[in-house]
VOPAGU-2260 file (C-alpha; in pm, 1 decimal, decimal comma):
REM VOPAGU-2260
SITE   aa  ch    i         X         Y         Z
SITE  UNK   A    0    -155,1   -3498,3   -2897,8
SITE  UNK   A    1    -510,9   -3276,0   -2903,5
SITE  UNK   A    2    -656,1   -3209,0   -3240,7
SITE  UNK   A    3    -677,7   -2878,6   -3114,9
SITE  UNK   A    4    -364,7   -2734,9   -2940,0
SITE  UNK   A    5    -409,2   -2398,2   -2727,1
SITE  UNK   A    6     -87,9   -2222,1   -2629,6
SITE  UNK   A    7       2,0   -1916,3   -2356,5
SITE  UNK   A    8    -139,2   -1812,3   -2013,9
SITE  UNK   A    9    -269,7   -2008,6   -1778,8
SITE  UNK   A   10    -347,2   -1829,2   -1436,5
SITE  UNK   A   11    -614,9   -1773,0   -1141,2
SITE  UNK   A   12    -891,0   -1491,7   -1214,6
SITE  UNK   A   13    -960,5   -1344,3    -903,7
SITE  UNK   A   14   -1338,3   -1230,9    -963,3
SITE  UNK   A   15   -1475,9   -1006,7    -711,0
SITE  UNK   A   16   -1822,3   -1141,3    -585,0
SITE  UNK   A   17   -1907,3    -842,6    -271,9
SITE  UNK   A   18   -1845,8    -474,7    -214,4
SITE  UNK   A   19   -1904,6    -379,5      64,1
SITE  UNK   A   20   -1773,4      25,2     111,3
SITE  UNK   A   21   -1371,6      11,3       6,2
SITE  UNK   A   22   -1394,5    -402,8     136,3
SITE  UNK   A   23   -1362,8    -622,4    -170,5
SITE  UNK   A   24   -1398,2    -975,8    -142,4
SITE  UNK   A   25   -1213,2   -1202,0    -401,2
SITE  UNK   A   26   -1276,5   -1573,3    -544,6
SITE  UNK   A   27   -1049,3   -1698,5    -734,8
SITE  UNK   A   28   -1117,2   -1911,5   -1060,1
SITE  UNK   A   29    -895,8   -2062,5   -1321,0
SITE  UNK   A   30    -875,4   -1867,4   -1589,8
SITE  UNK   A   31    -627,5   -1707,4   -1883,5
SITE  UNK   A   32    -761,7   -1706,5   -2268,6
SITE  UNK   A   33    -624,1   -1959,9   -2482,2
SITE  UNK   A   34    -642,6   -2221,2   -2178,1
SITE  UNK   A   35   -1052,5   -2085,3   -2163,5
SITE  UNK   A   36   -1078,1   -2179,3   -2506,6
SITE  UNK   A   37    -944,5   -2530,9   -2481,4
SITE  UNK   A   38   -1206,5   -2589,6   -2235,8
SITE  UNK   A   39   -1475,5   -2460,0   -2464,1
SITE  UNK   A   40   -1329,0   -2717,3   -2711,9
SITE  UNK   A   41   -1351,4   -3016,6   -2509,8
SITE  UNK   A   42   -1658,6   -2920,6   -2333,3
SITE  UNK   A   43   -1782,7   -2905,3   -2678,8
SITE  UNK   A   44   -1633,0   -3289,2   -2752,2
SITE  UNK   A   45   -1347,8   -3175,0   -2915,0
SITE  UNK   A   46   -1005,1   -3325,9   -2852,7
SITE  UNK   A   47    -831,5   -3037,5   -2712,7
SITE  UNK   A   48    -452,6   -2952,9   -2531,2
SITE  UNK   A   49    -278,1   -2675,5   -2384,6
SITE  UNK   A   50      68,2   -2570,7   -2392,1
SITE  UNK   A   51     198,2   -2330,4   -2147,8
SITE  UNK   A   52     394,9   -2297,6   -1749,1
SITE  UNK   A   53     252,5   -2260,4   -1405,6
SITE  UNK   A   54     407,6   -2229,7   -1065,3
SITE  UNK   A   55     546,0   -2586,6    -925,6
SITE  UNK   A   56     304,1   -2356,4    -618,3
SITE  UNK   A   57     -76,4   -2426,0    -499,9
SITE  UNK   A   58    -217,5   -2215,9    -754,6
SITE  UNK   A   59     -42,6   -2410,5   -1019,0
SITE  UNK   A   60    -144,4   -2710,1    -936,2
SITE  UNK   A   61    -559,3   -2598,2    -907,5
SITE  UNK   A   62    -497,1   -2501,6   -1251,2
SITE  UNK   A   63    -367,1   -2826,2   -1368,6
SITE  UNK   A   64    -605,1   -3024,0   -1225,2
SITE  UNK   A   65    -850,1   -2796,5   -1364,2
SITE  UNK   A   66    -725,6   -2868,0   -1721,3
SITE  UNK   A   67    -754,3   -3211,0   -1649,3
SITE  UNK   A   68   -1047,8   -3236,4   -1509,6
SITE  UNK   A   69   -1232,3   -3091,8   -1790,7
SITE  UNK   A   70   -1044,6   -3319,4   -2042,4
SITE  UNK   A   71    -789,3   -3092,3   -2182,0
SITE  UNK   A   72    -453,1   -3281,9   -2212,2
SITE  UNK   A   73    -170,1   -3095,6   -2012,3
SITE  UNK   A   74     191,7   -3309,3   -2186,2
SITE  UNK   A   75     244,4   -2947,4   -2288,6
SITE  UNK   A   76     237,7   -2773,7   -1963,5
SITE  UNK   A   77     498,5   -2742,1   -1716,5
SITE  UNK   A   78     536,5   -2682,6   -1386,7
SITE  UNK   A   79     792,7   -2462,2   -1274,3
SITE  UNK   A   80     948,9   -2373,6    -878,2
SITE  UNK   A   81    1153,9   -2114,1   -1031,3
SITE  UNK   A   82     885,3   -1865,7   -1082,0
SITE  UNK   A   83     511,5   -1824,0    -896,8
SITE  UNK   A   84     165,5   -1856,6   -1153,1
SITE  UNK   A   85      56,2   -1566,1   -1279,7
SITE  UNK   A   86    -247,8   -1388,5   -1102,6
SITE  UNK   A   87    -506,5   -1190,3   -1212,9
SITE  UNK   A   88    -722,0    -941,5   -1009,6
SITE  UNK   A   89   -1054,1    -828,4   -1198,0
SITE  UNK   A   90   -1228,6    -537,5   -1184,2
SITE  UNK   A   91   -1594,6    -497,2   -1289,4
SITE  UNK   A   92   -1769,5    -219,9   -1350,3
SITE  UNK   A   93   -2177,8    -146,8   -1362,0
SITE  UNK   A   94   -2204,3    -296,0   -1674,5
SITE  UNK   A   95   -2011,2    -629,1   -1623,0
SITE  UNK   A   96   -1748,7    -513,9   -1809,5
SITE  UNK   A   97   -1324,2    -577,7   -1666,3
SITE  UNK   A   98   -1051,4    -414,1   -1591,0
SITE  UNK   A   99    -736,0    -571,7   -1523,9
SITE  UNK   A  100    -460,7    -581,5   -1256,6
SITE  UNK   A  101    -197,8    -853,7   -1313,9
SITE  UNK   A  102      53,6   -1030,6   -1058,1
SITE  UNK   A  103     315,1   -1106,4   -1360,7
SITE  UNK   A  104     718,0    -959,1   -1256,4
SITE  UNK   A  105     804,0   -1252,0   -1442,7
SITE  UNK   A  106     491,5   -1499,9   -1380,9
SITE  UNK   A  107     543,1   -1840,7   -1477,2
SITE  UNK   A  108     368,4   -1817,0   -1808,6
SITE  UNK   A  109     636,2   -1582,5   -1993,7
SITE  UNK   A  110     905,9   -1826,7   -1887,1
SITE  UNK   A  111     817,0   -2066,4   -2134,4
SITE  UNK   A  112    1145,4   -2177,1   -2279,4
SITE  UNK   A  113    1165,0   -2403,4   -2646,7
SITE  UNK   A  114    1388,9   -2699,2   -2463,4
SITE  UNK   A  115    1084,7   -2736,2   -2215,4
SITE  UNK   A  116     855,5   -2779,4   -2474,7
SITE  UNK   A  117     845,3   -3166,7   -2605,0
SITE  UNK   A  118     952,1   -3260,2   -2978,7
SITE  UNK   A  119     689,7   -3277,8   -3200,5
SITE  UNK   A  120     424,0   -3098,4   -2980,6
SITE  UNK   A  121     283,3   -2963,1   -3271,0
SITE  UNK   A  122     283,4   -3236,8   -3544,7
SITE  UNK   A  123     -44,1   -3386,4   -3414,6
SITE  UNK   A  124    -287,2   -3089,0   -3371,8
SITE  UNK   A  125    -511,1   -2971,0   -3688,7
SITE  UNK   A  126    -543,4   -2590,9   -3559,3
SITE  UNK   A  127    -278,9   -2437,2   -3310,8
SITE  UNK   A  128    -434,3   -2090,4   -3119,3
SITE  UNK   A  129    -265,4   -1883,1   -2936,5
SITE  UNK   A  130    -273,0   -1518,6   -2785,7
SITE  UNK   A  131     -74,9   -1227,3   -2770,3
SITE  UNK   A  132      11,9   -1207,8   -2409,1
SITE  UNK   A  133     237,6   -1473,5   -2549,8
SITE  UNK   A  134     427,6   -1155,2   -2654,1
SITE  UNK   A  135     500,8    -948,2   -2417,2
SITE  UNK   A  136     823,1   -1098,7   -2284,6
SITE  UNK   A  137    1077,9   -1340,3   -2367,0
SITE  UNK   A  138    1150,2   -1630,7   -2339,7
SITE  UNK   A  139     790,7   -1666,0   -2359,9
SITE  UNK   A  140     785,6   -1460,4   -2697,4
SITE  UNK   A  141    1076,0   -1652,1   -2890,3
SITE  UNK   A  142     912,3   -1993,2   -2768,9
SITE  UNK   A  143     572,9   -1897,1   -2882,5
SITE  UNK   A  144     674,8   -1751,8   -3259,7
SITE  UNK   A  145     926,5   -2076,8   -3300,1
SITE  UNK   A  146     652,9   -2301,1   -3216,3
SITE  UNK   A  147     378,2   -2072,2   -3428,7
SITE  UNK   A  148     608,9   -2111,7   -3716,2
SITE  UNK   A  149     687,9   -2443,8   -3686,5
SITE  UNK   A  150     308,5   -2522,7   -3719,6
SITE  UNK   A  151     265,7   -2308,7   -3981,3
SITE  UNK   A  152     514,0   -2473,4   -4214,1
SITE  UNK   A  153     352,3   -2771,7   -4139,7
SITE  UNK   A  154      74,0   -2631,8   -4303,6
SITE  UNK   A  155    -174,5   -2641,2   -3976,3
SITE  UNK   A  156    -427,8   -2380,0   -3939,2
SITE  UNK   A  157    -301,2   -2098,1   -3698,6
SITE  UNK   A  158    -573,6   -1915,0   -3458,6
SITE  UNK   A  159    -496,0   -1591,2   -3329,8
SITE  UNK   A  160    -633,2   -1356,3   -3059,0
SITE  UNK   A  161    -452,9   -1017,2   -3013,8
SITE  UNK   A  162    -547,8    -972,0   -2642,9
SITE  UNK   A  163    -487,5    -573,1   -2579,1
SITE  UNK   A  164    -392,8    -623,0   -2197,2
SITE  UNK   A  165    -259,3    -238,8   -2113,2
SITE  UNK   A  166     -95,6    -297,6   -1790,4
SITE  UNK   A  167     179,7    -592,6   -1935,7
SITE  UNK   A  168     307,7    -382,9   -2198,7
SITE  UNK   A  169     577,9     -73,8   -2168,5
SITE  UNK   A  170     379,2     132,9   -2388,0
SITE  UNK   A  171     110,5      96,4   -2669,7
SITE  UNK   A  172     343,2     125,1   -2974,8
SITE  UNK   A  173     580,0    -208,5   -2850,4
SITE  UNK   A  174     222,0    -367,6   -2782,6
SITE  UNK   A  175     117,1    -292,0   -3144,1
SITE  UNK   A  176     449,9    -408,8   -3300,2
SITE  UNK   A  177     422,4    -744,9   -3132,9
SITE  UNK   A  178      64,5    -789,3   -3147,8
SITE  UNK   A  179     101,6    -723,3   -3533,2
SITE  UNK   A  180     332,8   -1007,2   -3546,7
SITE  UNK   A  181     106,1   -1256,2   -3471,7
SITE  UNK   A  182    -101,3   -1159,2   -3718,9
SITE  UNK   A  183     152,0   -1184,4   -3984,1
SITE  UNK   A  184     131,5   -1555,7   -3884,3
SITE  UNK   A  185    -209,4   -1650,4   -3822,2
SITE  UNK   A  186    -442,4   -1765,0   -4053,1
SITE  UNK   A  187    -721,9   -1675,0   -3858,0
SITE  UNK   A  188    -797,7   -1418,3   -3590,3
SITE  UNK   A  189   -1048,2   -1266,1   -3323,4
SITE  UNK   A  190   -1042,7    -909,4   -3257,6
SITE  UNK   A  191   -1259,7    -664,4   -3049,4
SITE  UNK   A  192   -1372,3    -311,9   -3210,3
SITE  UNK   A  193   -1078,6    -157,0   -2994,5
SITE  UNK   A  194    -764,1    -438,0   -3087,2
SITE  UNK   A  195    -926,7    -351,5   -3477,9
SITE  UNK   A  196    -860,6      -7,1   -3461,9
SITE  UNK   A  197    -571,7     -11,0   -3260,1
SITE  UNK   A  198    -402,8    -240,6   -3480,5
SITE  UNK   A  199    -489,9     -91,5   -3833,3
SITE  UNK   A  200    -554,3     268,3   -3756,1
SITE  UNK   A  201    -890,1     212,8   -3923,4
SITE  UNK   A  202   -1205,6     353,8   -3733,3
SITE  UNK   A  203   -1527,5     208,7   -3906,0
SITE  UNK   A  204   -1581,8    -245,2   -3932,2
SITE  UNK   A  205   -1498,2    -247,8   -4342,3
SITE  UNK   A  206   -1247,2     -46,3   -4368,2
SITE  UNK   A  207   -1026,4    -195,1   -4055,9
SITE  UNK   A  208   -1122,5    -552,3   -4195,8
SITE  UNK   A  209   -1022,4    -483,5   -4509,6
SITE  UNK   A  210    -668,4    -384,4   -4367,3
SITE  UNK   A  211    -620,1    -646,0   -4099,1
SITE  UNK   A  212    -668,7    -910,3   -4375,1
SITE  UNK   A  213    -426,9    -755,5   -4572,1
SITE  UNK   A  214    -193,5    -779,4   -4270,2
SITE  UNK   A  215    -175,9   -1159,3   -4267,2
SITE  UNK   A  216    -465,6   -1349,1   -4198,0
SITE  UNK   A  217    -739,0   -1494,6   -4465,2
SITE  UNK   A  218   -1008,4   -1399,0   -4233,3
SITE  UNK   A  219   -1083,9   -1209,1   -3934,7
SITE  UNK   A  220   -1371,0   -1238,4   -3678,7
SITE  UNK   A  221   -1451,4    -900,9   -3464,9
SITE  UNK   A  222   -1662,8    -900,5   -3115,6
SITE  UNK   A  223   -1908,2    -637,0   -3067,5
SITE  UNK   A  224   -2028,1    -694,3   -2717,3
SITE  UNK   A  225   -2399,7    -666,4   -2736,8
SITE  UNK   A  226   -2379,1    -636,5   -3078,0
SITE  UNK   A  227   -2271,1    -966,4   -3152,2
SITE  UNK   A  228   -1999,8   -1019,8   -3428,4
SITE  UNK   A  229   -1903,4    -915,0   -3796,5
SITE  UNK   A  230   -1684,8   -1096,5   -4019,2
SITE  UNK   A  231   -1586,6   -1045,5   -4413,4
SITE  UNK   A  232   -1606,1   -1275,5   -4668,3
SITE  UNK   A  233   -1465,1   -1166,9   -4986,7
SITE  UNK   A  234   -1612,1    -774,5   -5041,7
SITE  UNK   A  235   -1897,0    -834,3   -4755,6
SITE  UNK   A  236   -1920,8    -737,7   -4420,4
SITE  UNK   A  237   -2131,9    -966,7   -4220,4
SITE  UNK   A  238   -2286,1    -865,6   -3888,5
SITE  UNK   A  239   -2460,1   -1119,2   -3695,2
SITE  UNK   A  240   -2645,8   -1000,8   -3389,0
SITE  UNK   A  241   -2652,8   -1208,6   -3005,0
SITE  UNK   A  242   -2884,9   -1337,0   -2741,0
SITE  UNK   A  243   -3044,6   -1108,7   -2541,4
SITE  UNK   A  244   -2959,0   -1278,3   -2190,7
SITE  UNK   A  245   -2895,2   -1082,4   -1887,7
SITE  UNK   A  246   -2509,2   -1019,3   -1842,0
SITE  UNK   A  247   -2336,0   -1093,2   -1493,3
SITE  UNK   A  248   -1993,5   -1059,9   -1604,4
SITE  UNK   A  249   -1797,3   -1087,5   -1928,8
SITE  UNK   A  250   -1490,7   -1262,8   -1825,0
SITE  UNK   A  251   -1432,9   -1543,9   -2011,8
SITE  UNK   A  252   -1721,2   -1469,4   -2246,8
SITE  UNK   A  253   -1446,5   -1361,7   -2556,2
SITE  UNK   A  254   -1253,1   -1696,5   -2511,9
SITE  UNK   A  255   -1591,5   -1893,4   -2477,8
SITE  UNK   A  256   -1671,1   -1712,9   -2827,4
SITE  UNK   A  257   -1397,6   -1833,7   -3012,8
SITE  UNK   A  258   -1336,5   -2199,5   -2885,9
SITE  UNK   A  259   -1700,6   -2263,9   -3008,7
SITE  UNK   A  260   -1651,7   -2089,2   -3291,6
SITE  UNK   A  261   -1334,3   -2287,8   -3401,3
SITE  UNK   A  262   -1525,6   -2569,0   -3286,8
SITE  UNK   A  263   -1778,1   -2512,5   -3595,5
SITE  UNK   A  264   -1494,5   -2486,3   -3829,0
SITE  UNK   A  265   -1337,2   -2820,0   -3711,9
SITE  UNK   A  266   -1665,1   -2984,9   -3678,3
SITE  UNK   A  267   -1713,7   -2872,0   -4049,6
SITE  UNK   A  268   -1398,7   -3009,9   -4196,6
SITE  UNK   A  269   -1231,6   -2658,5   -4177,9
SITE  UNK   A  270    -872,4   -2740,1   -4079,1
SITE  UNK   A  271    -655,4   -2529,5   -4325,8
SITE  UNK   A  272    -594,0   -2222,2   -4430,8
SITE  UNK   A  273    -756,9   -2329,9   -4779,9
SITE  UNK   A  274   -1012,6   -2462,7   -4632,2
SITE  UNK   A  275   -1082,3   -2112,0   -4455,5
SITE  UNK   A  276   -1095,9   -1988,3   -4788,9
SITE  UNK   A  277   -1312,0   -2192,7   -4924,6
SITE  UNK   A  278   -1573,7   -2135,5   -4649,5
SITE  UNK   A  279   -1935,5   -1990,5   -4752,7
SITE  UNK   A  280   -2101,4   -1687,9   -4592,9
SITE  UNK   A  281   -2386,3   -1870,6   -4481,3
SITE  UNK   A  282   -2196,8   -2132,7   -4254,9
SITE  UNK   A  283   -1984,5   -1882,2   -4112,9
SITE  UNK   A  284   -2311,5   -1736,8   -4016,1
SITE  UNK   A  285   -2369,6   -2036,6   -3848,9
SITE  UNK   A  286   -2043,8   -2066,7   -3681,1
SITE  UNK   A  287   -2104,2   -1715,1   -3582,2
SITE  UNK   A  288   -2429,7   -1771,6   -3428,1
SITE  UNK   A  289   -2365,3   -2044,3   -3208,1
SITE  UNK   A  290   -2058,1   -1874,9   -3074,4
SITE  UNK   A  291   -2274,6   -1579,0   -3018,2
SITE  UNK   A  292   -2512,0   -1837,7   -2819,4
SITE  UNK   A  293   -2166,6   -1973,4   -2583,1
SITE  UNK   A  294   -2036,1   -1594,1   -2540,3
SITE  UNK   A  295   -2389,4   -1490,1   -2391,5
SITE  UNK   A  296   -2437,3   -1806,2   -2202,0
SITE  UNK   A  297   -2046,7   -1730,8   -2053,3
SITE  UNK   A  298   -2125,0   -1357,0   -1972,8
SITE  UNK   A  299   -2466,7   -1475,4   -1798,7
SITE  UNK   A  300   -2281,6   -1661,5   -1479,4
SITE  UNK   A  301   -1972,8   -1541,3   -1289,4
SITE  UNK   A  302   -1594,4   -1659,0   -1352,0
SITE  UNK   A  303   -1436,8   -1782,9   -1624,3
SITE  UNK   A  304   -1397,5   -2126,3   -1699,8
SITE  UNK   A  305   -1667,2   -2235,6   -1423,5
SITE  UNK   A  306   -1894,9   -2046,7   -1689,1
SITE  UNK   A  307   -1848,8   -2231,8   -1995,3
SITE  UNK   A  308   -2133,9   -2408,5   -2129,0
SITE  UNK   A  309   -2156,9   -2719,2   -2309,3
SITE  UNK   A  310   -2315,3   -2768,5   -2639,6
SITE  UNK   A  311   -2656,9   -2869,8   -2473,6
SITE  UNK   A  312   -2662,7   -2547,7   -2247,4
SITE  UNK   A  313   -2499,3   -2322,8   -2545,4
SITE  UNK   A  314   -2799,3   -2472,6   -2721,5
SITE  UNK   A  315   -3092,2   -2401,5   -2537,3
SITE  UNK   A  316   -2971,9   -2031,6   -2385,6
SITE  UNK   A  317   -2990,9   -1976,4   -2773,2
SITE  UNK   A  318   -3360,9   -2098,5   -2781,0
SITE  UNK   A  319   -3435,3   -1985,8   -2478,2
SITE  UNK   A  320   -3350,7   -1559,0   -2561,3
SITE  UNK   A  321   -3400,3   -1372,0   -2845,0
SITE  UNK   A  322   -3172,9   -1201,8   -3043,5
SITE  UNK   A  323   -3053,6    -886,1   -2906,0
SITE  UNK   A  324   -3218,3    -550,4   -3164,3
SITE  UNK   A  325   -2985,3    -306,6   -3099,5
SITE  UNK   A  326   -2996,0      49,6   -3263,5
């Protein structure tokens, strides 16, 4: 199997490229966040799988040839007639910023069931990630935490993203109780300045760090959008500021984040949850600023996974812009 393993939604984005009065017009791209990142990974050279369910439909299969066309091994993902692949309609706003409205009453990717998944799927990877739409509905849910678990106790390194997605939960408090899980099992998480608050009741960076890590992870990576990223390392907080390049539209630009970020760590030998410890502030500086670099070069071109750069265009938007000063 992958050295990295990516587990949960895999579904179509449909980006809107013309307004015209109340007419929208629609194309649709692959998309869904942990399979975004395991593109990231292997357009970045890293050996990189995805476990998850389509629709046995037309959708499903663009998606799965769209995993395997960029590299990323599919033995985890099935395809099932049973249920259609999930759909995703985005919104975008004057900023390049999303809103969501999801196609999802069950879609494929909650149906995920533990006797579908092969033995062992885990045993091979160094770092499982996975998100918290995951969550929001068994079997999906049980299948996900059994398999988290399982990794865990093999002592891998668990990546986490606590996706706040509105619209697929009943109500903000089951969201929160289920999004929390996850981090009780992760090692390692993302988190925007909203999921932070949301999920620690803390308003300012240090203080909701300092109580997210004390909810399960050993460290904790926050977005800021044009301001870049912060992270703590033992009693510092760490901001480290972005590209200035000109955004288009943001989808995708998260998940392109954090698979080159985890591809620093992995890169660097970082493949436990000891090893995360023993990381230094300066390289995860480093690991910050070349995400930064794949996040803006994302946001800069529509779609999501047609965005993705690879290490020689992450590389040269970063020398190529410079650094965002924002007040």
């Amino acid at each position: 199997m992958a050295d990295i393993l990516t587990m949960g939604e895999l579904l179509v984005d449909f980006s809107p490229v013309h307004v015209e009065g109340y007419s929208l017009l629609y194309s649709p791209n692959p998309g869904g966040a942990p399979a975004n990142v395991a593109v990231q990974l292997s357009r970045l050279g890293v050996s990189a799988g995805f476990v998850g369910k389509v629709g046995d439909d037309g959708f499903g299969k663009m998606l799965k040839k769209c995993l395997v066309d960029n590299g990323v091994e599919v033995k985890g993902l099935v395809e099932d007639r049973r249920f259609s692949t999930t759909l995703a309609f985005v919104q975008l706003d004057e900023k390049g910023d999303r809103s969501f409205t999801f196609c999802r009453k069950p879609g494929a990717d909650t149906q995920l069931t533990l006797d579908e998944v092969q033995p062992g799927v885990v045993e091979d990877c160094s770092i499982l990630h996975f998100g918290s739409l995951s969550l929001t509905t068994d079997p999906g849910r049980t299948t996900a935490l059994t398999l988290v678990q399982t990794a865990r106790e093999m002592g891998k390194l668990i990546s986490y993203d606590p996706n706040w997605r509105p619209p697929l939960w009943d109500s903000a408090e089951e969201g929160i109780r289920w999004m929390r899980e996850g981090l009780r099992l992760c090692d390692l998480c993302k988190v925007s300045e909203e999921e932070l608050a949301m999920l620690t009741g803390k308003e300012g960076l240090e203080e909701g760090l300092r109580t997210l890590l004390y909810m399960g992870p050993a460290a904790a990576v926050v977005t800021l959008g044009p301001k870049g990223c912060a992270f703590m390392l033992g009693d510092s907080l760490v901001q480290v500021p972005t590209f200035d390049t000109k955004v288009v539209d943001t989808t995708g630009s998260g998940d392109s984040f954090w698979g080159a970020f985890l591809y620093g760590l992995y890169t660097h030998g970082c493949r436990s949850r000891e090893a995360l410890l023993a990381v230094k502030a300066e390289d995860m500086m480093e690991y910050c600023r070349f995400a930064n670099g794949a996040g803006s070069f994302c946001a800069s071109r529509p779609g999501g996974i047609p965005a993705l750069g690879n290490r020689e265009e992450i590389t040269d938007c970063m020398a190529r812009y410079p650094v965002l000063e924002t007040v």
